[in-house]
Backbone as CSV, one residue per row, in Angstrom:
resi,resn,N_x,N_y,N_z,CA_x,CA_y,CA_z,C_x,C_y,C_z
1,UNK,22.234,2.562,2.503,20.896,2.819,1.972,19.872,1.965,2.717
2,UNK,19.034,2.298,3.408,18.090,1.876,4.102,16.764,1.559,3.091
3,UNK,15.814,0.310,2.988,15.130,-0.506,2.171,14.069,-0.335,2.840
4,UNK,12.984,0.230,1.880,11.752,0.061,2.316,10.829,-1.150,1.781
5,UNK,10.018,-1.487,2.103,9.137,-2.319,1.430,8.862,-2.944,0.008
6,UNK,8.831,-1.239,-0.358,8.435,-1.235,-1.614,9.515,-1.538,-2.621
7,UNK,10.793,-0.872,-2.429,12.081,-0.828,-2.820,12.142,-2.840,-3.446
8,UNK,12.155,-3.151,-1.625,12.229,-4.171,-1.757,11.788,-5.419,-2.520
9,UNK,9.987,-4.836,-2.988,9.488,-6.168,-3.688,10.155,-5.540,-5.209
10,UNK,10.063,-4.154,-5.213,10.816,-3.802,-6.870,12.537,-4.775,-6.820
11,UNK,13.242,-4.786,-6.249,14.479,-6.025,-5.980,14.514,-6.728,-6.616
12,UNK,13.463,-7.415,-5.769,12.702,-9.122,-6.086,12.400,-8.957,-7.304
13,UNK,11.456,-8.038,-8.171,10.856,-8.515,-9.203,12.167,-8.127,-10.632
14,UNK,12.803,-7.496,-10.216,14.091,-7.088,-10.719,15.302,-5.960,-10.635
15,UNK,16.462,-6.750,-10.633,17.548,-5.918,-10.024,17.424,-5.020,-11.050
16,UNK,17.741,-5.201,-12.360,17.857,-4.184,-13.233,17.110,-3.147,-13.161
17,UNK,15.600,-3.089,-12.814,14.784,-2.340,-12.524,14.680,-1.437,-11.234
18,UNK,15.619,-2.288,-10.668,15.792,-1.720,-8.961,17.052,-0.192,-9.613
19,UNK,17.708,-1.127,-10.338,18.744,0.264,-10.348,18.589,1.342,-10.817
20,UNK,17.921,1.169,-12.411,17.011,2.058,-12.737,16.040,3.199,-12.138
21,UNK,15.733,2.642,-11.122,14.669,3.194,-10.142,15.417,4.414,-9.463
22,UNK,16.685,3.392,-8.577,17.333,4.131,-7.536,18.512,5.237,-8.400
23,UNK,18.817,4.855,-9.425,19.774,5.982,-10.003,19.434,7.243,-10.198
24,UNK,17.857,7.036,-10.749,16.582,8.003,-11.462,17.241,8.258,-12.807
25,UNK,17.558,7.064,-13.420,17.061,7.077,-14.808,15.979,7.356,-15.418
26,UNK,15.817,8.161,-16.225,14.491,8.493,-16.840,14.045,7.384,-17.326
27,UNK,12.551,7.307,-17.172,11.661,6.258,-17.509,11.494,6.365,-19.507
28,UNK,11.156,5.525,-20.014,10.831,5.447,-21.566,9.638,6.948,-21.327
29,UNK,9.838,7.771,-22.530,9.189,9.173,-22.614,8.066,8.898,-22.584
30,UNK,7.799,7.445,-23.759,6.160,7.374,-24.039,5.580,6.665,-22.912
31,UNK,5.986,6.127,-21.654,5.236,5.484,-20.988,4.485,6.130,-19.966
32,UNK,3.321,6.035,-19.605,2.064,6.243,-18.871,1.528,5.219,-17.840
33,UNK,1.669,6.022,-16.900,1.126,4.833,-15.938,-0.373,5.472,-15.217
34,UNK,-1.189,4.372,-14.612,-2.194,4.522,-14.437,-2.569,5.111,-12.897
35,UNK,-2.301,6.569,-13.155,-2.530,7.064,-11.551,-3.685,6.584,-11.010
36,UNK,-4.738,6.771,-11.816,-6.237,7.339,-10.850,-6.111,6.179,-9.724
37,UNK,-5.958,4.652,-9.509,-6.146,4.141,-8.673,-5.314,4.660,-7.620
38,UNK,-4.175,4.512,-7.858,-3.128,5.167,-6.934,-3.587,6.471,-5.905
39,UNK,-4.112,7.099,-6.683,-4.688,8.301,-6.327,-5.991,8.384,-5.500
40,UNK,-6.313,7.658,-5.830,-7.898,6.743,-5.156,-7.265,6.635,-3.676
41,UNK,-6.284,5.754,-3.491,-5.994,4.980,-2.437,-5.037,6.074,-1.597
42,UNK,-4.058,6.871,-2.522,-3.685,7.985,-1.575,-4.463,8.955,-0.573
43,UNK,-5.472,9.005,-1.481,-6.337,10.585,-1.121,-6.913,9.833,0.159
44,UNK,-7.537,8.404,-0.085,-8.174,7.841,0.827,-7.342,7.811,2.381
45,UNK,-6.096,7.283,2.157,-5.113,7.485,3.521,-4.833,8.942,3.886
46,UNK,-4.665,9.741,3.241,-4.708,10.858,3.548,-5.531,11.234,4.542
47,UNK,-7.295,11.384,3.870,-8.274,12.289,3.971,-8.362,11.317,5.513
48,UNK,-8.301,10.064,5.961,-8.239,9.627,7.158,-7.225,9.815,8.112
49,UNK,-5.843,10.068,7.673,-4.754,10.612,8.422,-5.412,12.012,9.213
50,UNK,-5.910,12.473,8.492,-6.185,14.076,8.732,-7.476,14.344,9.019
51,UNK,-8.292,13.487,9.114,-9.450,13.802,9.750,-9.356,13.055,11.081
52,UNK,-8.825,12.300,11.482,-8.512,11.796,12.843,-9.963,10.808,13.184
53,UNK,-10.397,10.185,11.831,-11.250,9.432,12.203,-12.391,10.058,12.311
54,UNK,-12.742,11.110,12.487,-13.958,12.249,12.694,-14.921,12.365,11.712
55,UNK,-15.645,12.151,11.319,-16.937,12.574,10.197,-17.158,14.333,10.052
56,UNK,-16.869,14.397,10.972,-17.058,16.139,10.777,-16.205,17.460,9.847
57,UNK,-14.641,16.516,10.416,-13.591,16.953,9.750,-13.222,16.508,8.267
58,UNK,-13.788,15.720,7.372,-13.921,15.374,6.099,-13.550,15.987,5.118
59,UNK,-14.950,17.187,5.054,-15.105,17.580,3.997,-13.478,19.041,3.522
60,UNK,-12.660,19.298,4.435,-12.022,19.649,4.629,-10.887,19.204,3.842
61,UNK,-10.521,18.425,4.679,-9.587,17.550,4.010,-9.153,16.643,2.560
62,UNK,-10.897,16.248,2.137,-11.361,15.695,1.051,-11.245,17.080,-0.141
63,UNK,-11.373,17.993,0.186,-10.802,19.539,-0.336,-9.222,19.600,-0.475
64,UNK,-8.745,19.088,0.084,-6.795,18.886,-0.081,-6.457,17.980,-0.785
65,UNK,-7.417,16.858,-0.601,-6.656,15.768,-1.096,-7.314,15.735,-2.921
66,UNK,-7.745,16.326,-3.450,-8.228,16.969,-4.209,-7.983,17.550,-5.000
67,UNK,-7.316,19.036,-4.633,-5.782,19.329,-5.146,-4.991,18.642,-5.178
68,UNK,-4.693,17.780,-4.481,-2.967,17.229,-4.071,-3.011,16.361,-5.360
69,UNK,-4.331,15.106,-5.356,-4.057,14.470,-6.736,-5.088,14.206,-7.615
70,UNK,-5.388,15.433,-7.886,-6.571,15.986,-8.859,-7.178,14.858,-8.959
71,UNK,-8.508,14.913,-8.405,-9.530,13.942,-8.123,-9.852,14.519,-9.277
72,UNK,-11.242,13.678,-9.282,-11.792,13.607,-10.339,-13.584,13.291,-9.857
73,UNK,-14.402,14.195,-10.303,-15.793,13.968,-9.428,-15.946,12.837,-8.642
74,UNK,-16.383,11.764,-9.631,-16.779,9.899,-9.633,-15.421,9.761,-8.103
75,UNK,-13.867,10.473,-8.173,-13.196,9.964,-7.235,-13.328,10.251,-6.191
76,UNK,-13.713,11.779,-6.045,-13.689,12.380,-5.071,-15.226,11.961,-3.899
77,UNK,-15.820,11.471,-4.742,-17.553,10.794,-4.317,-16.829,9.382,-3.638
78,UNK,-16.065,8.672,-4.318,-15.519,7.450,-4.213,-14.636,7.744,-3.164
79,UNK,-13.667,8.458,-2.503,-12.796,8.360,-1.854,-13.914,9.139,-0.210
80,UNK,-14.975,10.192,-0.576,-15.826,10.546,0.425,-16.580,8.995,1.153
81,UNK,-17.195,8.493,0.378,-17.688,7.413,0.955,-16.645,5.948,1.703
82,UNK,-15.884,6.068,1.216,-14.773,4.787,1.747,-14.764,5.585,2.915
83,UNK,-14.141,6.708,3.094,-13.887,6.955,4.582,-14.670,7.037,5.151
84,UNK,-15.898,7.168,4.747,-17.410,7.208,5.890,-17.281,6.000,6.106
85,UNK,-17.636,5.118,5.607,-17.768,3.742,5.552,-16.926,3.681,6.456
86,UNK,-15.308,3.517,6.652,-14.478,3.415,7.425,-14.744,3.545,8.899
87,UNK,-14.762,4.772,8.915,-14.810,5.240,10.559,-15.990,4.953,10.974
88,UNK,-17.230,4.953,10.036,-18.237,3.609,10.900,-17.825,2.637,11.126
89,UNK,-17.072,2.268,10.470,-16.295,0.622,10.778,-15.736,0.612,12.346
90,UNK,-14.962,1.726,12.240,-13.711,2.003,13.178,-14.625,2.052,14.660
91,UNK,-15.879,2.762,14.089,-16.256,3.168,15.652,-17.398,1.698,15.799
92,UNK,-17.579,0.840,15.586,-17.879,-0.249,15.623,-16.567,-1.291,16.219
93,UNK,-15.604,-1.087,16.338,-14.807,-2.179,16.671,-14.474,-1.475,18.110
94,UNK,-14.561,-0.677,18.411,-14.253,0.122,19.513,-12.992,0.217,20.011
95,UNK,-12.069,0.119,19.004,-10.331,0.337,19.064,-10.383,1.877,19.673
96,UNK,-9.178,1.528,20.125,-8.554,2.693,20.066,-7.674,3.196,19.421
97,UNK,-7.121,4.317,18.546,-6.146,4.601,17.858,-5.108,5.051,19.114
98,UNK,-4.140,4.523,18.750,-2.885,4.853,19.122,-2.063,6.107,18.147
99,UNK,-1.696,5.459,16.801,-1.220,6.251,16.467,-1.382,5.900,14.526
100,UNK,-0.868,7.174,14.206,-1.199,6.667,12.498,-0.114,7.249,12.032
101,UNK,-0.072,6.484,10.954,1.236,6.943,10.067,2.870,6.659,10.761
102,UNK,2.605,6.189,11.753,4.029,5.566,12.764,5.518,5.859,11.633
103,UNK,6.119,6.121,11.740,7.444,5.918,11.134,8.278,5.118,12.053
104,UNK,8.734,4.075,11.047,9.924,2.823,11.564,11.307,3.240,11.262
105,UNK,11.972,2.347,11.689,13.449,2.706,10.778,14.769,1.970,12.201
106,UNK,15.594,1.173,11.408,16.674,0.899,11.980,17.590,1.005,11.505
107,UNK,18.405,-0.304,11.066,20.148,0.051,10.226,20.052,-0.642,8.662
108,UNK,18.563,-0.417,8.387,18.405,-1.243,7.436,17.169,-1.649,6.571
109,UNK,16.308,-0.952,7.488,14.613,-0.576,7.392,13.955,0.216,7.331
110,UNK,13.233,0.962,6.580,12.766,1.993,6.727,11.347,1.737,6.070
111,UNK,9.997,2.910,6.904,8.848,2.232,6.377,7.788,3.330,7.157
112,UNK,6.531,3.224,7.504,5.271,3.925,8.006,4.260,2.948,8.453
113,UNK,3.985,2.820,9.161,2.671,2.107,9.827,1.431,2.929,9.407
114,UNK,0.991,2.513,9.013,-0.555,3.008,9.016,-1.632,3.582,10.383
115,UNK,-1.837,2.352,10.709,-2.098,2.668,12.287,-1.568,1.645,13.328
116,UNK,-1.892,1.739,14.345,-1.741,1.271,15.636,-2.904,1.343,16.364
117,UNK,-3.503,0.547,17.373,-4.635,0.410,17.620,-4.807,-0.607,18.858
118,UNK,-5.397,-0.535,20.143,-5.923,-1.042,21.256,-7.449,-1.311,21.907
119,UNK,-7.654,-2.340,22.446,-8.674,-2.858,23.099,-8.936,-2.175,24.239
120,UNK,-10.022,-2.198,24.922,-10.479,-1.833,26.184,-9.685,-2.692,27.255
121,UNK,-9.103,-3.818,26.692,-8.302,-4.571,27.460,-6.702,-4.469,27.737
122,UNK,-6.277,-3.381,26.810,-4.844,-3.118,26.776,-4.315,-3.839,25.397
123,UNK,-5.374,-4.977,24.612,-4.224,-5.936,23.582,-4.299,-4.699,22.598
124,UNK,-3.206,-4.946,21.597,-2.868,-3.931,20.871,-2.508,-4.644,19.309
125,UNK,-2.667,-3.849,17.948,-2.440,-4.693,17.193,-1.719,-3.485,15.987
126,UNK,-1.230,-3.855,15.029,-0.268,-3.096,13.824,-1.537,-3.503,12.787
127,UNK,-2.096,-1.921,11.873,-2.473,-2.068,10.980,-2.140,-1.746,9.512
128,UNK,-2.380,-2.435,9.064,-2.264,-2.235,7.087,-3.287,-1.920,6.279
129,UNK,-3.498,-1.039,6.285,-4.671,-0.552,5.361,-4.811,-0.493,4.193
130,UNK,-5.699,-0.625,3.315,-5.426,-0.738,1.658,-6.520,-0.852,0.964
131,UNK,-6.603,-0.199,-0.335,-7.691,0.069,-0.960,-7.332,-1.049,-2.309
132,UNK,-8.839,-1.504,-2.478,-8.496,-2.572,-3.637,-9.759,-3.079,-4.434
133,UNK,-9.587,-3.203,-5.488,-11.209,-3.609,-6.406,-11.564,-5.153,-5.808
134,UNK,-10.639,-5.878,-5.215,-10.755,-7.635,-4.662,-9.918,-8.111,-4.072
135,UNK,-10.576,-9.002,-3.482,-9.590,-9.932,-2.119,-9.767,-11.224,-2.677
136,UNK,-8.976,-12.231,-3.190,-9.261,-13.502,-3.579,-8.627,-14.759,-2.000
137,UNK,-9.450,-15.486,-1.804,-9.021,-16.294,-1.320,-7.547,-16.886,-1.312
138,UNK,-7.255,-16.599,-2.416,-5.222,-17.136,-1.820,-4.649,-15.812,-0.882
139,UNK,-5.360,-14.611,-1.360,-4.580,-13.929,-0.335,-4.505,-13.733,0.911
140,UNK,-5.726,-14.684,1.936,-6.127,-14.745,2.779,-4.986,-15.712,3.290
141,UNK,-4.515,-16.184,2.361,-3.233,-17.678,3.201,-1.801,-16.607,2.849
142,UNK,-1.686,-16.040,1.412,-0.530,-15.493,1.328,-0.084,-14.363,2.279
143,UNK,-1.438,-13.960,2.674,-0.844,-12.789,3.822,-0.490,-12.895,5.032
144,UNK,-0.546,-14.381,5.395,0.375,-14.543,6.644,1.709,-14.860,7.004
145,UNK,2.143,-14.198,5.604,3.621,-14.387,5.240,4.360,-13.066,4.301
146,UNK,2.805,-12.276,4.704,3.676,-10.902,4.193,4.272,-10.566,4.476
147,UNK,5.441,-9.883,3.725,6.888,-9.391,4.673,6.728,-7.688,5.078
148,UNK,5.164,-7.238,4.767,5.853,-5.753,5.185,5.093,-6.083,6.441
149,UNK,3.991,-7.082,6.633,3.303,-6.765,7.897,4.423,-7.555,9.044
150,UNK,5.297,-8.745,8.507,5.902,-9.456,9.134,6.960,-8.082,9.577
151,UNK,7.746,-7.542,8.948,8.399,-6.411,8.952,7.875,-5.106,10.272
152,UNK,6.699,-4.968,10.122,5.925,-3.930,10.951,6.001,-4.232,12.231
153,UNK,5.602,-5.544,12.669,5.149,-6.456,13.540,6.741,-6.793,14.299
154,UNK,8.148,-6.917,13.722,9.371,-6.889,14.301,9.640,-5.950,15.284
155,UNK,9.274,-4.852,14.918,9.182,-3.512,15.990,8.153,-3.433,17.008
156,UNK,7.778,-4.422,17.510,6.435,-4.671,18.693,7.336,-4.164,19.743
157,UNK,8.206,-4.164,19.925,9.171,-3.939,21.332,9.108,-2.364,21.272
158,UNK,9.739,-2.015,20.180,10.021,-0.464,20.278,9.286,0.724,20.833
159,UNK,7.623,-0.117,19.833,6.615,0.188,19.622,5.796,0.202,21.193
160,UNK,5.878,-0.968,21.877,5.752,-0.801,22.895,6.056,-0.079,24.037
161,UNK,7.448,0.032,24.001,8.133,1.090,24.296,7.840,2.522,24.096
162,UNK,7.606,3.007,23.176,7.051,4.110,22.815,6.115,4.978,23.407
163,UNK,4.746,3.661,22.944,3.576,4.663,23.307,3.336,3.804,24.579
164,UNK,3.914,3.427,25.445,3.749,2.725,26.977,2.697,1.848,26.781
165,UNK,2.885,0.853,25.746,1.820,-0.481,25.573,2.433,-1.584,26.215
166,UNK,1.291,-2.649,26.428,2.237,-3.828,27.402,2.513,-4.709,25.943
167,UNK,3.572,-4.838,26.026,4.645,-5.683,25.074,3.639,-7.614,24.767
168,UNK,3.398,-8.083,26.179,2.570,-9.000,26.393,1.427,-8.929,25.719
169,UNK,0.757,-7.771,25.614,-0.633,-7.727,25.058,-0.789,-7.145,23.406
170,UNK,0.373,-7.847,22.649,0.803,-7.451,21.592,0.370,-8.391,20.710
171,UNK,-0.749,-8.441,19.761,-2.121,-9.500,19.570,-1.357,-10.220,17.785
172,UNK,-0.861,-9.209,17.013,-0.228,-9.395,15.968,-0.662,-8.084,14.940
173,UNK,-0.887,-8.604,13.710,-1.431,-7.567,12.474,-2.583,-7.993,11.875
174,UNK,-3.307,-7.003,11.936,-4.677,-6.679,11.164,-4.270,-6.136,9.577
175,UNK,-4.622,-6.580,8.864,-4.386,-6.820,6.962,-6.301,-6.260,6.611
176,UNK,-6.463,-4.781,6.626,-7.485,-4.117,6.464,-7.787,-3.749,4.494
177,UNK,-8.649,-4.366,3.800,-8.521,-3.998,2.213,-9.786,-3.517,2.325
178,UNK,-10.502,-2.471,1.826,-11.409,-1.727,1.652,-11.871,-1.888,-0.147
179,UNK,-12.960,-2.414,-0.114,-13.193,-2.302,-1.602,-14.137,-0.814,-2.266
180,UNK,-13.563,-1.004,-3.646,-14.024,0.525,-4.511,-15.250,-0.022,-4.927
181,UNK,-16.353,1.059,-4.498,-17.488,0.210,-5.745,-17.375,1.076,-6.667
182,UNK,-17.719,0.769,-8.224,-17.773,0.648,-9.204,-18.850,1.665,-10.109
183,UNK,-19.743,2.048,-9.219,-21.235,2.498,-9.484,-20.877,4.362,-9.794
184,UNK,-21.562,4.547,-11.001,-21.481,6.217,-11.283,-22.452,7.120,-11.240
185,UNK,-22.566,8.202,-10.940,-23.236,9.055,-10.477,-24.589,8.871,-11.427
186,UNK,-26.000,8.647,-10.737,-26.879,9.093,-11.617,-26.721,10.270,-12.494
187,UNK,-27.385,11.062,-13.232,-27.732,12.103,-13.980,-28.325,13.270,-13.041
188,UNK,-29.611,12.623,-13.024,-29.986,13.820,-11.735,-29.856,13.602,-10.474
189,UNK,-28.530,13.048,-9.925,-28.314,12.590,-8.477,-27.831,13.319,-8.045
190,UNK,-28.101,13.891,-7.034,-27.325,14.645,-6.160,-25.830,14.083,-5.549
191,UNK,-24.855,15.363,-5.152,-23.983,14.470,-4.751,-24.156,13.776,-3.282
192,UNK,-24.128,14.165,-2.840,-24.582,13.320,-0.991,-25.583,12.449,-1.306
193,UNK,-26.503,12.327,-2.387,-27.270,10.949,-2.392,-26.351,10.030,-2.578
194,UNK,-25.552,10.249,-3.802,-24.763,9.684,-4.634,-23.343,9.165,-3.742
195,UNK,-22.906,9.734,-2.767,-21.950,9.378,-1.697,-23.172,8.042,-0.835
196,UNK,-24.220,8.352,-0.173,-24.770,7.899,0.857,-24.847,6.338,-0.028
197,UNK,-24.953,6.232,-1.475,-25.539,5.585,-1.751,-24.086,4.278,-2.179
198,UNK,-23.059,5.371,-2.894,-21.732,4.170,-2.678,-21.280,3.524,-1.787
199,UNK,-21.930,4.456,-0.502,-21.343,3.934,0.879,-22.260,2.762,1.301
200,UNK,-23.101,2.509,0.665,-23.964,1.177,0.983,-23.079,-0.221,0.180
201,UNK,-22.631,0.279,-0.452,-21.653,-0.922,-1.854,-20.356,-1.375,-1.133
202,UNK,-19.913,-0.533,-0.420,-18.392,-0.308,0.038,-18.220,-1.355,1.028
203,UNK,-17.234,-2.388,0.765,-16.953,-3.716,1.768,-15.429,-3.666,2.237
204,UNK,-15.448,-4.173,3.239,-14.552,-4.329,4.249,-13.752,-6.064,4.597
205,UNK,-12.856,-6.184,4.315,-12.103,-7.586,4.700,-11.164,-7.259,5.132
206,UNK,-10.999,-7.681,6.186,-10.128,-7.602,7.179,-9.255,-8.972,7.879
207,UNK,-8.141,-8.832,7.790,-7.459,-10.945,7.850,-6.532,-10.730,9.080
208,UNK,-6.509,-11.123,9.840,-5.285,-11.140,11.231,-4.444,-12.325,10.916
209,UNK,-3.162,-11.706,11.040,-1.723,-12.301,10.988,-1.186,-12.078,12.568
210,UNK,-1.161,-12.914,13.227,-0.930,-13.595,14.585,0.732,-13.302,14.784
211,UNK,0.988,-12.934,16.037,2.720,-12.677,16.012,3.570,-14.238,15.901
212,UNK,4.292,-13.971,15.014,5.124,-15.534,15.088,6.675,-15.016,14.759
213,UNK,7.564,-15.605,15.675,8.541,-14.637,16.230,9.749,-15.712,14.943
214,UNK,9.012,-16.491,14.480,10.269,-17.294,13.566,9.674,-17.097,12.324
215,UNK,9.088,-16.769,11.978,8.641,-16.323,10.644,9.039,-15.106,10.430
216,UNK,8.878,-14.005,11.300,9.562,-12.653,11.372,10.846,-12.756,11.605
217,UNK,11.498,-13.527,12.305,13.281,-13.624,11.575,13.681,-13.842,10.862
218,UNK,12.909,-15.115,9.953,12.894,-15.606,8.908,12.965,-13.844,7.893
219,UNK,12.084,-13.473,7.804,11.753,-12.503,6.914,12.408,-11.153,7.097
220,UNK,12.849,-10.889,8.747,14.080,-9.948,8.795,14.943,-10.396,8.082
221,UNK,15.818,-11.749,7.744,17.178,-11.757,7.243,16.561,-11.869,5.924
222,UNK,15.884,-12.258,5.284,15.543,-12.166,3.654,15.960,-10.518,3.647
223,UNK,15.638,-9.621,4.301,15.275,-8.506,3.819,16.769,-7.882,4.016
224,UNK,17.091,-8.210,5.047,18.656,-7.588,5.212,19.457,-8.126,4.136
225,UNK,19.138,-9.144,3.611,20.289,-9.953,2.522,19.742,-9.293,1.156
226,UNK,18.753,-8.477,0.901,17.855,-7.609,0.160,18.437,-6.175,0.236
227,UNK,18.667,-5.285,1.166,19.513,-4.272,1.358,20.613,-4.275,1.080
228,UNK,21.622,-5.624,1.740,22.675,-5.350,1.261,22.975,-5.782,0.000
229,UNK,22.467,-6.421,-1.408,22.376,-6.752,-2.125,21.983,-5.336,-3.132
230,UNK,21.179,-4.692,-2.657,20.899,-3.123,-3.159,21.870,-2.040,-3.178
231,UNK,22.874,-2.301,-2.154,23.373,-0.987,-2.119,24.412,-1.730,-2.760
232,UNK,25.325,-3.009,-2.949,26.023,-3.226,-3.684,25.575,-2.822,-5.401
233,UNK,24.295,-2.842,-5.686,23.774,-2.724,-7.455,23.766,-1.111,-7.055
234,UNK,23.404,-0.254,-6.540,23.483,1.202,-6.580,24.948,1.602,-6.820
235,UNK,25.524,1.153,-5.830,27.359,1.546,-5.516,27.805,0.991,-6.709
236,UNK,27.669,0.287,-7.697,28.407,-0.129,-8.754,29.233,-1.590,-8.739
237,UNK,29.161,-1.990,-7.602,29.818,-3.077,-7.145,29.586,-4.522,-7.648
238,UNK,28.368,-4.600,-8.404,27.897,-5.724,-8.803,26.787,-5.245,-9.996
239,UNK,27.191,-6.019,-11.169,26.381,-5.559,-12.091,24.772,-6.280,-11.803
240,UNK,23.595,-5.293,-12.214,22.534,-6.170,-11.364,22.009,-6.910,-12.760
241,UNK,20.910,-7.742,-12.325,20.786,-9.063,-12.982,19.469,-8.683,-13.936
242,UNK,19.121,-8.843,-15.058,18.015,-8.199,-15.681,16.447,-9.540,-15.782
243,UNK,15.627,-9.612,-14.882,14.583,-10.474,-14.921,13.629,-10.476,-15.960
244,UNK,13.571,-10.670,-17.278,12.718,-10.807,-18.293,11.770,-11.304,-18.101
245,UNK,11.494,-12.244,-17.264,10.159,-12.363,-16.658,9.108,-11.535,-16.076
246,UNK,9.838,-10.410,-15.674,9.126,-9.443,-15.085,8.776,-8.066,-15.941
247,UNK,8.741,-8.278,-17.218,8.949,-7.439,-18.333,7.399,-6.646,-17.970
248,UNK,6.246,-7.446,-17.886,5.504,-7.138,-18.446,4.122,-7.832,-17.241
249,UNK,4.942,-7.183,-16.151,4.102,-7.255,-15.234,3.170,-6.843,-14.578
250,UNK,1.568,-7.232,-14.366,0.166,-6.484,-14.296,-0.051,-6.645,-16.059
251,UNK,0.156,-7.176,-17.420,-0.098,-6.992,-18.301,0.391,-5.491,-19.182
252,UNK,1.362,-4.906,-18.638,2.198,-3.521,-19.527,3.824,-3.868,-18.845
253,UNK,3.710,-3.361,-19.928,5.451,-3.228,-20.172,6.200,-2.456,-19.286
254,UNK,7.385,-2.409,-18.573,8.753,-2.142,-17.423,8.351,-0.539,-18.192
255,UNK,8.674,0.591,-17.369,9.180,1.714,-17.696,9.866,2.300,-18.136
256,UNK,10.876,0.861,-18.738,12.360,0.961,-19.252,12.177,0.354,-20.008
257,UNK,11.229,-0.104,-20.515,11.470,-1.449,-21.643,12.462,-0.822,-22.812
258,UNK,12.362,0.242,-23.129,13.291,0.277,-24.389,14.569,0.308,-24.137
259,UNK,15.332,0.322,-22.833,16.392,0.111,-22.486,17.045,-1.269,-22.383
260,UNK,15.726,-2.280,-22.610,16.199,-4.010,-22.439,16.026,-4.208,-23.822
261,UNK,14.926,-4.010,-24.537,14.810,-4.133,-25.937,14.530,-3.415,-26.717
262,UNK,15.194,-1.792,-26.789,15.164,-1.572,-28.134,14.237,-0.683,-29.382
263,UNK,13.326,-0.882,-28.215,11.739,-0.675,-28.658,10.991,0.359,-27.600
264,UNK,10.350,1.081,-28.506,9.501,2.236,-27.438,8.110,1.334,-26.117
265,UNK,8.146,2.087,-25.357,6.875,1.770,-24.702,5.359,1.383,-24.775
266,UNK,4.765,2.309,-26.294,4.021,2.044,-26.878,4.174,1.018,-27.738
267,UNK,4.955,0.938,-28.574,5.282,-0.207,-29.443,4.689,-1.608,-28.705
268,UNK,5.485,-1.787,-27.136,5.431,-3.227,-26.844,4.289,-3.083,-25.997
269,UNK,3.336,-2.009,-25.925,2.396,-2.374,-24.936,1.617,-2.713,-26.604
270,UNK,1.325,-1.826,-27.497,0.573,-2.757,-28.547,0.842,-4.001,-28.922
271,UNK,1.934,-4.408,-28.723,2.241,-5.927,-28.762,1.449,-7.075,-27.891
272,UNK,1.840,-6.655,-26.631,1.362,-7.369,-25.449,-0.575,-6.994,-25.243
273,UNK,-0.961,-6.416,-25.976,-2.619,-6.094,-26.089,-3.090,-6.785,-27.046
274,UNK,-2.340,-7.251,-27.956,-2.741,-8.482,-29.078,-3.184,-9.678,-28.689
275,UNK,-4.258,-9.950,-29.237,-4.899,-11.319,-28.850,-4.095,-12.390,-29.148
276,UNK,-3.361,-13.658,-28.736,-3.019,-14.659,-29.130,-3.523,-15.700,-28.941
277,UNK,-3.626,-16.480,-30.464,-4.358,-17.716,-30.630,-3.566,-19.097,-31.443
């Protein structure tokens, strides 16, 4: 079983939950999870996958992604303006795209690059893109020890290889978070005012993680000792370990909670919404 990222931090935050996941145990009936952001941030990678960076090609696409995960006006205004915003960004740095959506994969990894991207000079860098309401200052230190960009950034050789980049001029990872503004449609606003006008709100932080070739080994073998640790809890081989700490993480309750205690989904999210004093 090959480990993606995501797989992986679900692991970490619990085996029990990992197995759950990977068996496809049904989740508790009553539990609900909170697409629209998700959906926010999909449509957003999308509608840029497929417009190729272009302003022209947008409104098109912003039409698919739409259907795909039923926007919602306020989102569909919200996900139009991030990508404007964007590719002004984009055509301001004067990169070049290489490539988007990259697919990785070895004997043990599996994953997608976002983009790939070059200088007028040949340096070249791995991007992570991501949509988010805030960037706090610790994450500016914690992300130079992220393991999916550390992860991304292992494949500089391949990668090089690939699209005929010089291996040498391989700069590190760009950590791209795009913020949502918040602001809702006037009454009598038009929509293109109402886009032109989120797109004035819409901020950009962007953090470079530098190649460091012992920190990325470091974080290859965490991850391999992470895989094989997974496919032993899938295969049956090891009963996995249940983290109660992680019950009730982001402030709601595991998807399974009634499988650890007993109790419906609703039950313990009204619990955990109680004020304590």
């Amino acid at each position: 079983m090959l480990l993606s990222h995501s797989s992986a931090n679900l692991l970490r935050s619990c085996q029990q939950k990992f197995y759950f996941y990977k068996k496809d145990i049904p989740r508790d009936a009553d539990y609900e999870e909170n697409m629209e952001a998700l959906d926010v941030g999909s449509s957003f990678h999308y509608v840029l996958e497929h417009c190729g960076y272009e302003a022209s090609n947008i409104s098109t696409h912003l039409k698919e992604a739409k259907k795909m995960f039923n926007l919602n006006p306020h989102n569909i205004a919200l996900v139009h303006a991030m990508v404007l915003y964007y590719i002004k960004f984009h055509k301001k740095t004067k990169m070049i795209t290489v490539a988007l959506e990259k697919g990785i994969q070895n004997d043990f990894i599996i994953g997608y690059i976002d983009v790939i991207e070059k200088d007028i000079d040949g340096n070249w860098y791995i991007v992570d893109l991501k949509t988010t309401s805030y960037v706090n200052e610790f994450l500016k230190v914690k992300i130079q020890r992220d393991p999916q960009l550390l992860i991304y950034a292992s494949f500089a050789k391949e990668l090089a290889k690939y699209f005929d980049l010089d291996i040498k001029k391989f700069q590190g990872c760009h950590y791209r978070a795009v913020f949502k503004p918040k602001y809702v449609q006037g009454r009598n606003e038009k929509y293109g005012d109402y886009v032109k006008r989120l797109m004035k709100t819409v901020k950009l932080t962007q953090i470079f993680v530098p190649y460091n070739e012992k920190i990325i080994a470091e974080t290859l073998a965490e991850h391999k000792r992470l895989e094989q640790l997974g496919n032993q809890i899938v295969e049956d081989k090891i009963t996995p370990a249940k983290n109660f700490a992680a019950c009730f993480d982001f402030y709601k309750p595991c998807q399974y909670i009634s499988k650890c205690y007993g109790k419906t989904y609703t039950d313990m999210e009204g619990m955990v919404s109680q004020d304590v004093y």
